[in-house]
N, C-alpha and C positions, 0 to 999 in steps of 0.2 A: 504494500500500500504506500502509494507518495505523500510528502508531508506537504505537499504543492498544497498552501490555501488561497492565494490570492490569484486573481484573474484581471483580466481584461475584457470587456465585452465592448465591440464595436457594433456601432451601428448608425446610419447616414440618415440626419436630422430629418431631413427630409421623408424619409420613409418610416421611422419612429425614431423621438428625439427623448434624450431625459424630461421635456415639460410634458411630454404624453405618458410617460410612466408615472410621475407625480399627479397629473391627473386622472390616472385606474384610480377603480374603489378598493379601496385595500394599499393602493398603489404599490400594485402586485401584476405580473404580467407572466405567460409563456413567453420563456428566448426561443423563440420557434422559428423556423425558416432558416436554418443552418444544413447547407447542403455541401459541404466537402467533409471528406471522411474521418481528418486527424483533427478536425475538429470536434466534429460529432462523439468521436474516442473520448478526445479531453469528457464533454460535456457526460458521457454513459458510464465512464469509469475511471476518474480521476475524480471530478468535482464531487463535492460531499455538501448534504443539508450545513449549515451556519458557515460556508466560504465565503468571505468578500470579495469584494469584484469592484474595478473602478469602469464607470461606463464614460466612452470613449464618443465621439463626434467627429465620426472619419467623410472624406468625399465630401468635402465643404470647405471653404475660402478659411473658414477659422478651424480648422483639426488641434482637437481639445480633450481632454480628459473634464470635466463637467462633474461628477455626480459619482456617490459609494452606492453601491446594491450590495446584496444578501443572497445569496442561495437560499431557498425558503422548500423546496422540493427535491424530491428524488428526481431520478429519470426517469422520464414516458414518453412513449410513441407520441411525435409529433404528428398532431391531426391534418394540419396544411396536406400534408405527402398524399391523404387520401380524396381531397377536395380537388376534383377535376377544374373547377374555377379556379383554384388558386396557381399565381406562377409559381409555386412551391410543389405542385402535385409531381408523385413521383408513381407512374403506373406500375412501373418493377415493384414496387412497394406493397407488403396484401397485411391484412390489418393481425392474420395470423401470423406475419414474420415482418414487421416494419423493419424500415433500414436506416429511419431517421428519429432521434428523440429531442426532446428538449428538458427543461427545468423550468421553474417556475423561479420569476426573481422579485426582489423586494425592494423599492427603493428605501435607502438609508437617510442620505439625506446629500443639498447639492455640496460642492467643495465652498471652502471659501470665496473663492475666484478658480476658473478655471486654467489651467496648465497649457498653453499650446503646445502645441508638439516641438517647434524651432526649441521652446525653451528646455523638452526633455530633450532634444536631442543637443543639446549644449551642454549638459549635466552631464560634467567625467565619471558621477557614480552610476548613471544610466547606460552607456556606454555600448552596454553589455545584452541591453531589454530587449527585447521580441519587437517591442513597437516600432523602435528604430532600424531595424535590422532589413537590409535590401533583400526588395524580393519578399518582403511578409504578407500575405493577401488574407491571413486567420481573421476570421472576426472574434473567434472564442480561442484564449491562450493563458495559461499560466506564467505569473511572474512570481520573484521572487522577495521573500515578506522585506526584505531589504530596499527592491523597488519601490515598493507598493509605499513603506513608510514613506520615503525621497520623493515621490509626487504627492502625495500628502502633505509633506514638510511645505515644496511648494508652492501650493495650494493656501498659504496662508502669508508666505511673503510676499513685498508689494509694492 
């Protein structure tokens, strides 16, 4: 079992943003609609009920870290995959063996200010992060509690 607690979850404002997460009831949401495989992994058998996760603002003029979530759920078969409307459907997929899951997340609460990425990627303790890293296309990735604290830190300088 990995001690990986902290994540990243991207996702483009435009399509759901942290201010749509804070306005769910519960402001609680399925991460659903993750369709590449090492991600899918992360989310089915790394992530654990009470992980943090910093939610990300990618594929936008301002790419930012914004907002803490929760892991609030197990894994379950993502329902998108079986919705012929949805561009998430996946026909390979049968509801007896799905091949996509998600979690259920929780927002936390937003950052102080948010992080742009120029500014994590200027930080020599980040260096090292996923986020920065060429070539990264995850939207679901573990970092480590080291990061996680350093855009936190961040997050509240000004």
């Amino acid at each position: 079992m990995s001690s990986i607690r902290h994540w990243i979850l991207k996702s483009e404002p435009t399509e759901y943003s942290f201010d749509d997460l804070m306005a769910e009831e519960d402001q609680t949401t399925p991460w659903d609609g993750i369709r590449n495989y090492q991600a899918r992994n992360f989310i089915r058998d790394t992530m654990a009920i009470g992980d943090q996760a910093l939610f990300y603002h990618s594929s936008t003029k301002h790419r930012a870290v914004v907002g803490r979530v929760e892991i609030v759920s197990a894994a379950y078969a993502d329902s998108t995959q079986f919705e012929p409307e949805s561009r998430y459907f996946d026909p390979k997929s049968t509801r007896e063996n799905p091949r996509w899951v998600c979690r259920d997340v929780r927002a936390v609460a937003w950052l102080e200010r948010p992080v742009p990425l120029e500014q994590i990627r200027a930080a020599p303790e980040l260096a090292g992060c996923t986020l920065v890293a060429r070539g990264n296309r995850l939207s679901v990735f573990p970092i480590t509690d080291a990061e996680y604290e350093a855009i936190i830190a961040m997050s509240h300088r000004g």
